[in-house]
LUMROVO-363059 format. One record per atom (N, C-alpha, C, O): residue number from 0; residue in one letter; atom name; x, y, z. Coordinates in Angstrom, 1 decimal, always signed. Layout:
BEGIN
   miza   lotor   torpa       xx       yy       zz
    NUM       A      CA        X        Y        Z
...
END
This chain:
BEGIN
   miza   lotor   torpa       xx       yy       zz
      0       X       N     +5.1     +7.4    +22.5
      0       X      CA     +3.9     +6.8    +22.1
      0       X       C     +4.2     +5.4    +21.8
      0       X       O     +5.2     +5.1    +21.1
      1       X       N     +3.4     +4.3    +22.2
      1       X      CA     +3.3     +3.2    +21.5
      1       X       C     +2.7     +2.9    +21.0
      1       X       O     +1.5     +3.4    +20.9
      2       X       N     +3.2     +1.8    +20.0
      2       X      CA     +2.2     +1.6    +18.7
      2       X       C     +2.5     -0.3    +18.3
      2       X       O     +3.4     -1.0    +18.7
      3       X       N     +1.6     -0.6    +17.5
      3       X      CA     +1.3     -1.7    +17.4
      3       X       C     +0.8     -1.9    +16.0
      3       X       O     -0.4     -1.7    +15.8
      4       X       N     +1.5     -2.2    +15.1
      4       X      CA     +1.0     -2.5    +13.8
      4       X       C     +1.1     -4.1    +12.9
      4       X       O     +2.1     -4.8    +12.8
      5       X       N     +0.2     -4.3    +12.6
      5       X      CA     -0.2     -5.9    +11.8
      5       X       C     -0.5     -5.5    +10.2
      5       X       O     -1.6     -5.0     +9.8
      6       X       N     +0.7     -5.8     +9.5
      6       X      CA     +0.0     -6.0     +8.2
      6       X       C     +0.1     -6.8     +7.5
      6       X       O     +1.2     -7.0     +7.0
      7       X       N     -1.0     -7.5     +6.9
      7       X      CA     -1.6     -8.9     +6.4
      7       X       C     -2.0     -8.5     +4.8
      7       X       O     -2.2     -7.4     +4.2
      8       X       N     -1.9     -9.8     +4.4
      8       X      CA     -2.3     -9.7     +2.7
      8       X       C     -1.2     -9.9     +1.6
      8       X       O     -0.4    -10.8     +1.8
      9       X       N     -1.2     -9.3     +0.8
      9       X      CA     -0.7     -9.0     -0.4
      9       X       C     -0.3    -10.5     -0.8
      9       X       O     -0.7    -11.5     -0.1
     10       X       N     +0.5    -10.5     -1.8
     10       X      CA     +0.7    -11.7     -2.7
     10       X       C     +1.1    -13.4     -1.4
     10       X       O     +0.4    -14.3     -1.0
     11       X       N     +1.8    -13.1     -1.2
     11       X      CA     +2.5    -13.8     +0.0
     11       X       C     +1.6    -14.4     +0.8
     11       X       O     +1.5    -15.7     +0.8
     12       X       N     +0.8    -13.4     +1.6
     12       X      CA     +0.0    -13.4     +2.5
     12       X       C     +1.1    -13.6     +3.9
     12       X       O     +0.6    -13.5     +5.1
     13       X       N     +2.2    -13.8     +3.7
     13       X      CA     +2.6    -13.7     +5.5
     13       X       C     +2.9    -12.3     +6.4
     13       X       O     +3.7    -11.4     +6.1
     14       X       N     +2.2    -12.3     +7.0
     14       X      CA     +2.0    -10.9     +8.1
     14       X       C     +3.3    -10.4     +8.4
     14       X       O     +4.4    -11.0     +8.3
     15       X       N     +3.0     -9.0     +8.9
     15       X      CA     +4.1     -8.6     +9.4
     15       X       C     +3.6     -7.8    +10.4
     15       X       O     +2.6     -7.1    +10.3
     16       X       N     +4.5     -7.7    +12.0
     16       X      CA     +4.4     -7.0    +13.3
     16       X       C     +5.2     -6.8    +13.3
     16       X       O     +6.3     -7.2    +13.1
     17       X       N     +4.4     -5.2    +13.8
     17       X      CA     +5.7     -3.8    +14.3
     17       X       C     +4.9     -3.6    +15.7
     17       X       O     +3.7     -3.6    +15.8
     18       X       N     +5.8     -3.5    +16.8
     18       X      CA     +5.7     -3.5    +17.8
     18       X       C     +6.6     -2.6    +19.1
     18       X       O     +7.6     -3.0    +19.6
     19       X       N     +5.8     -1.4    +19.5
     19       X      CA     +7.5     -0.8    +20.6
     19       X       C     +7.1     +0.4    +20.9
     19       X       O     +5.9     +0.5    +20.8
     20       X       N     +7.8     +1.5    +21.2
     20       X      CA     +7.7     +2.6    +21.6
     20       X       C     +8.8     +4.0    +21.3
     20       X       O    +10.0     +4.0    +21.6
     21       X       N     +8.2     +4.8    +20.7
     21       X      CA     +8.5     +5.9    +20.1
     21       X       C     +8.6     +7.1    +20.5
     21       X       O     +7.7     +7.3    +21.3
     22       X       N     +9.4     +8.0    +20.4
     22       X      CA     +9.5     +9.3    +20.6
     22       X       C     +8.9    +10.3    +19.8
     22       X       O     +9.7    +10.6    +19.0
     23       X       N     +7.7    +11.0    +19.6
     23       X      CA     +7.6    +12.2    +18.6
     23       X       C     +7.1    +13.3    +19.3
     23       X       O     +6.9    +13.2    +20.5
     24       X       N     +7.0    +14.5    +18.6
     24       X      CA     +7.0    +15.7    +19.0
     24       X       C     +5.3    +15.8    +19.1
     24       X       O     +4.6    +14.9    +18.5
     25       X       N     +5.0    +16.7    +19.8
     25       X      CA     +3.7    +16.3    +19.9
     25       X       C     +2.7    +17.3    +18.8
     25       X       O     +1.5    +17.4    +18.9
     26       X       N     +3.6    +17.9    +17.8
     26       X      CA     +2.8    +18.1    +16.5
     26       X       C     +2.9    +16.5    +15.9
     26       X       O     +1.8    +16.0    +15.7
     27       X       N     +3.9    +15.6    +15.5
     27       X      CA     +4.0    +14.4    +15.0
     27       X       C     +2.8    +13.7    +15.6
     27       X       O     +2.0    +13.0    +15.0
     28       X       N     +2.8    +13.9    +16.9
     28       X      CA     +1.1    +12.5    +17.7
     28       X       C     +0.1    +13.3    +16.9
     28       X       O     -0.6    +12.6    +16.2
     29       X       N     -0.2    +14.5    +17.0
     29       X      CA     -1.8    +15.2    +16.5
     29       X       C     -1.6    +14.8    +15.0
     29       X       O     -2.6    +14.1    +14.5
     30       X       N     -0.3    +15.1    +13.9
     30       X      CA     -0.9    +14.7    +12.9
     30       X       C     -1.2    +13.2    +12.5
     30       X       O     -1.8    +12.9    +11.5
     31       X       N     -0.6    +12.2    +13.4
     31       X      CA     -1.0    +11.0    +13.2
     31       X       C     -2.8    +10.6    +13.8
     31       X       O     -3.8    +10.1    +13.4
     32       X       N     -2.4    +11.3    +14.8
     32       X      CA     -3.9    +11.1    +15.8
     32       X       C     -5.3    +11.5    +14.3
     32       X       O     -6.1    +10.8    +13.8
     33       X       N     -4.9    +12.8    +14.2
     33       X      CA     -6.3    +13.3    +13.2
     33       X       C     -6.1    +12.5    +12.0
     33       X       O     -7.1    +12.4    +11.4
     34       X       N     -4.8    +11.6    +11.3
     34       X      CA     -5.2    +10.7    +10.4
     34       X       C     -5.9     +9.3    +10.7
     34       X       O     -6.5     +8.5     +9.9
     35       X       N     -5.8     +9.1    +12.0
     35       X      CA     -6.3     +7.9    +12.6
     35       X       C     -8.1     +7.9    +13.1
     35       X       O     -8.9     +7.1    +13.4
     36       X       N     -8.1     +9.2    +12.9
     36       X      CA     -9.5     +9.8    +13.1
     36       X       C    -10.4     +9.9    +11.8
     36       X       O    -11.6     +9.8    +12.1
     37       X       N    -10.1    +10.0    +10.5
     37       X      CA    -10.2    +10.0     +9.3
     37       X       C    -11.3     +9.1     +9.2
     37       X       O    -11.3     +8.0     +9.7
     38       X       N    -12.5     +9.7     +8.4
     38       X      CA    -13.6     +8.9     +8.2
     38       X       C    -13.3     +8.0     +6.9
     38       X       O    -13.0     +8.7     +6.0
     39       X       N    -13.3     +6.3     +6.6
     39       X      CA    -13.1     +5.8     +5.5
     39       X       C    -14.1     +5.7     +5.0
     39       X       O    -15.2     +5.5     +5.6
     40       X       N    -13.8     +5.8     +3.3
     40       X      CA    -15.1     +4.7     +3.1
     40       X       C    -15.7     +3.6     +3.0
     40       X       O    -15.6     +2.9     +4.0
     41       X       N    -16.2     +3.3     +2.1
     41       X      CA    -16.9     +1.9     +2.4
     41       X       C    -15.7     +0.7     +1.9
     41       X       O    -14.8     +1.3     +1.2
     42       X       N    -15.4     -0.6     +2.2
     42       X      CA    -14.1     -0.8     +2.2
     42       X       C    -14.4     -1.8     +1.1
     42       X       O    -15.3     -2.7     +1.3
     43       X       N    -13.9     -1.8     -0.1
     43       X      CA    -13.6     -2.2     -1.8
     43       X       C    -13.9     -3.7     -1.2
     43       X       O    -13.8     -3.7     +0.0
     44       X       N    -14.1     -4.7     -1.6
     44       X      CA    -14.4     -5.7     -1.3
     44       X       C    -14.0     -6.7     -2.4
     44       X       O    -14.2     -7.9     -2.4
     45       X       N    -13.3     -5.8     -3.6
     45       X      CA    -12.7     -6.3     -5.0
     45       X       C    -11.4     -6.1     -4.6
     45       X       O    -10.8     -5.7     -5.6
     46       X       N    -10.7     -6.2     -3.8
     46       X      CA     -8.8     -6.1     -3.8
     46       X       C     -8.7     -7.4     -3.4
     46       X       O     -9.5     -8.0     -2.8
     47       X       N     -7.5     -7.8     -3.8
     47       X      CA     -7.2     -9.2     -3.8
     47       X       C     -5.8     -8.8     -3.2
     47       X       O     -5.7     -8.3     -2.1
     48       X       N     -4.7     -9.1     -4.0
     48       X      CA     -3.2     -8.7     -3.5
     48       X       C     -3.1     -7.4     -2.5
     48       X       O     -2.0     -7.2     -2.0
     49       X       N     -3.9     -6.6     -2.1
     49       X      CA     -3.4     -5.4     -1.3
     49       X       C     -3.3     -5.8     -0.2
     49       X       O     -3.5     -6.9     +0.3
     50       X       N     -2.6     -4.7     +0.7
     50       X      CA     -2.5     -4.9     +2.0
     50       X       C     -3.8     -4.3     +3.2
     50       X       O     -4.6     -3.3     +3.0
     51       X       N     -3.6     -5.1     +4.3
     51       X      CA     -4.3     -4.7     +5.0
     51       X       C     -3.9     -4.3     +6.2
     51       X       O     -3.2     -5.1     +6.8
     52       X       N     -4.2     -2.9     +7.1
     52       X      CA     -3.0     -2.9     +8.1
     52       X       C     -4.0     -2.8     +9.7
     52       X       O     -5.1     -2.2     +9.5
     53       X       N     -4.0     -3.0    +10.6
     53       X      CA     -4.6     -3.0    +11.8
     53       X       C     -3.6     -1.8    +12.7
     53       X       O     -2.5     -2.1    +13.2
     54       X       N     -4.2     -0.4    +12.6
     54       X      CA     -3.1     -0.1    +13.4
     54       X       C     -3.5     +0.7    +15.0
     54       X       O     -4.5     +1.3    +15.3
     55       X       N     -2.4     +0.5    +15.8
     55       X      CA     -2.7     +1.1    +17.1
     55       X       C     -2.0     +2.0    +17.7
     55       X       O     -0.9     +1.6    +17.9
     56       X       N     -2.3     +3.1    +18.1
     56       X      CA     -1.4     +3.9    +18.7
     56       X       C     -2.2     +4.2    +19.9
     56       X       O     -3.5     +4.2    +20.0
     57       X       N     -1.0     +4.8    +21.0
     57       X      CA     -1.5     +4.7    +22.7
     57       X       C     -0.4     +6.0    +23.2
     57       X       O     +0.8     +6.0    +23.1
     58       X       N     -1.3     +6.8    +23.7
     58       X      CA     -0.3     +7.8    +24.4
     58       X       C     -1.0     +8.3    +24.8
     58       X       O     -1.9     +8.9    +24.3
     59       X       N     -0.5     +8.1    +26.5
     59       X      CA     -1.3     +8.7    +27.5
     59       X       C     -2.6     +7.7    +27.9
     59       X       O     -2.5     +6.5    +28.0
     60       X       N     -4.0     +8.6    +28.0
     60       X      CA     -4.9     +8.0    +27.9
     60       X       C     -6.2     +7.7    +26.5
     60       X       O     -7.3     +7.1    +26.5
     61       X       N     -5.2     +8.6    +25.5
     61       X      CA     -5.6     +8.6    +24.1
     61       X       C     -5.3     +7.4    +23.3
     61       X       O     -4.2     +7.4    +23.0
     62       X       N     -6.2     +6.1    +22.8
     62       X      CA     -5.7     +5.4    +22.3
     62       X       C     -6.6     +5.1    +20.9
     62       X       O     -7.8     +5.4    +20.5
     63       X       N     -5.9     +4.6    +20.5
     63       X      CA     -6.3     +4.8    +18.7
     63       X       C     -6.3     +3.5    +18.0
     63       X       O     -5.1     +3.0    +18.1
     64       X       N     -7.1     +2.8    +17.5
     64       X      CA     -7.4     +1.7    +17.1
     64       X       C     -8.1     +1.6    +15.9
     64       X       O     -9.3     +2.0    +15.9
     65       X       N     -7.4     +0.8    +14.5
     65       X      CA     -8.1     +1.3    +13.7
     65       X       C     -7.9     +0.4    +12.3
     65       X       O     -6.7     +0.3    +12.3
     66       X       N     -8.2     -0.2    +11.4
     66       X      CA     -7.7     -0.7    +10.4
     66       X       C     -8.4     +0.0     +8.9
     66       X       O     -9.5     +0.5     +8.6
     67       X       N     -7.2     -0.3     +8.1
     67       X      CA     -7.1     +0.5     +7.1
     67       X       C     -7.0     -0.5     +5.7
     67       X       O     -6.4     -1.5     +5.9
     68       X       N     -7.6     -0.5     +4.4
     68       X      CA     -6.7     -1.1     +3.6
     68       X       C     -5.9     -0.3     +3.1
     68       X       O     -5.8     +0.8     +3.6
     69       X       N     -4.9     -0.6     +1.7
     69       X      CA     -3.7     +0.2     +0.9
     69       X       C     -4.6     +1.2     +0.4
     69       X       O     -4.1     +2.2     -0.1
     70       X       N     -5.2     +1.2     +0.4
     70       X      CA     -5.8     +2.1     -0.9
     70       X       C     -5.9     +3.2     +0.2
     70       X       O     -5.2     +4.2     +0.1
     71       X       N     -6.9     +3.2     +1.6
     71       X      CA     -7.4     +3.6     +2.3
     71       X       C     -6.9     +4.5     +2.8
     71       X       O     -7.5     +5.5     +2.9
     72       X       N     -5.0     +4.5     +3.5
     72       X      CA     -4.7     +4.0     +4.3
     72       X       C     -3.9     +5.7     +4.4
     72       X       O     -3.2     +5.9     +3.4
     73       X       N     -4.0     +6.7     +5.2
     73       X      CA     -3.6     +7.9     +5.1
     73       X       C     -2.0     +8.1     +4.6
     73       X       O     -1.0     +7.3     +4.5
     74       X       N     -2.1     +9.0     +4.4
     74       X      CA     +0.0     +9.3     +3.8
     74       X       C     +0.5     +9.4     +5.5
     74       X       O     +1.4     +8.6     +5.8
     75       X       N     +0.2    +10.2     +6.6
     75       X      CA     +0.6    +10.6     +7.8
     75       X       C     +1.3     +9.0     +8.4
     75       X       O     +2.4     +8.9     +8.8
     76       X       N     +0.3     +7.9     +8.3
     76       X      CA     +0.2     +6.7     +8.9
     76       X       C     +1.2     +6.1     +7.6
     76       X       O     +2.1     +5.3     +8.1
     77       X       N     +1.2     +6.2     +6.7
     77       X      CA     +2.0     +5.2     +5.3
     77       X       C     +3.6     +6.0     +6.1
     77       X       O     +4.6     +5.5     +6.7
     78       X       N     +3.2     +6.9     +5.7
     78       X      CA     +4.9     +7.4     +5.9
     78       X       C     +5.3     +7.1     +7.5
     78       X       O     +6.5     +6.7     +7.7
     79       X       N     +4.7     +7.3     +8.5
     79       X      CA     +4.7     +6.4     +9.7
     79       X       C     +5.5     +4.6     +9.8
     79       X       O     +6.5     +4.1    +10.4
     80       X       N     +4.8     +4.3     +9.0
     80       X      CA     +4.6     +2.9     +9.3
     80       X       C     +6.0     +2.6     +8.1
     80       X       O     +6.3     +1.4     +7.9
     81       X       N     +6.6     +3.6     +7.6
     81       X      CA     +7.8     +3.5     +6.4
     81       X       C     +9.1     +4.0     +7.5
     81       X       O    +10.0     +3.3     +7.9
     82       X       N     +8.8     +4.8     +7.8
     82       X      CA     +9.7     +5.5     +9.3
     82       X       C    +10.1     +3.9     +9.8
     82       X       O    +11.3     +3.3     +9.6
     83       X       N     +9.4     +3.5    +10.1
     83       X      CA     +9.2     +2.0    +11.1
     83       X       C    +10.2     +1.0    +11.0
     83       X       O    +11.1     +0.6    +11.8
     84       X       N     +9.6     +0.3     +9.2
     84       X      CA    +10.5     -0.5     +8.8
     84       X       C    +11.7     -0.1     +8.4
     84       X       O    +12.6     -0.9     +8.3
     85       X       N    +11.9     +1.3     +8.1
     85       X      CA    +13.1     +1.6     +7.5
     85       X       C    +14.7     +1.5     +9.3
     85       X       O    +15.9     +1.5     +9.4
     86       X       N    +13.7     +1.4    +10.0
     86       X      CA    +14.1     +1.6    +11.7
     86       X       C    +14.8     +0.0    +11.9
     86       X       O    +15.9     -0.3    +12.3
     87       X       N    +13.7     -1.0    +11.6
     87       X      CA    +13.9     -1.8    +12.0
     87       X       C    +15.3     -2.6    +11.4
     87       X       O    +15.6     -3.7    +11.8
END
């Protein structure tokens, strides 16, 4: 699966990109896929310091496009995107 992640914000403000391609089992793609599917709500317009994440995943001809804030932002996809940096 590839994926493509931007996350912007917090105190600092300088971004960070994750970028590449992954191996997972294909219960790991469905549980990311149905968190990426996840209806948000309306998005807080009072957060200042949080993050904000733009994320993409692509496998096959399923592709997933989606942005999240912290608050928002599913545990499937958080712990994902922790997988990541802990990788890098």
């Amino acid at each position: 699966m590839k994926y493509k992640i931007l996350i912007e914000g917090g105190f600092a403000a300088i971004p960070k990109r994750y970028e590449g391609e992954v191996i997972l089992t294909s219960q790991e793609m469905d549980v990311l896929f149905t968190a990426m599917e996840a209806v948000l709500p309306a998005p807080n317009e009072a957060l200042r310091d949080a993050f904000s994440y733009h994320i993409r995943l692509e496998h096959g001809n399923r592709i997933y496009d989606k942005r999240f804030n912290e608050p928002d932002l599913p545990n499937a996809i958080r712990n994902f995107v922790t997988q990541l940096k802990q990788g890098a």
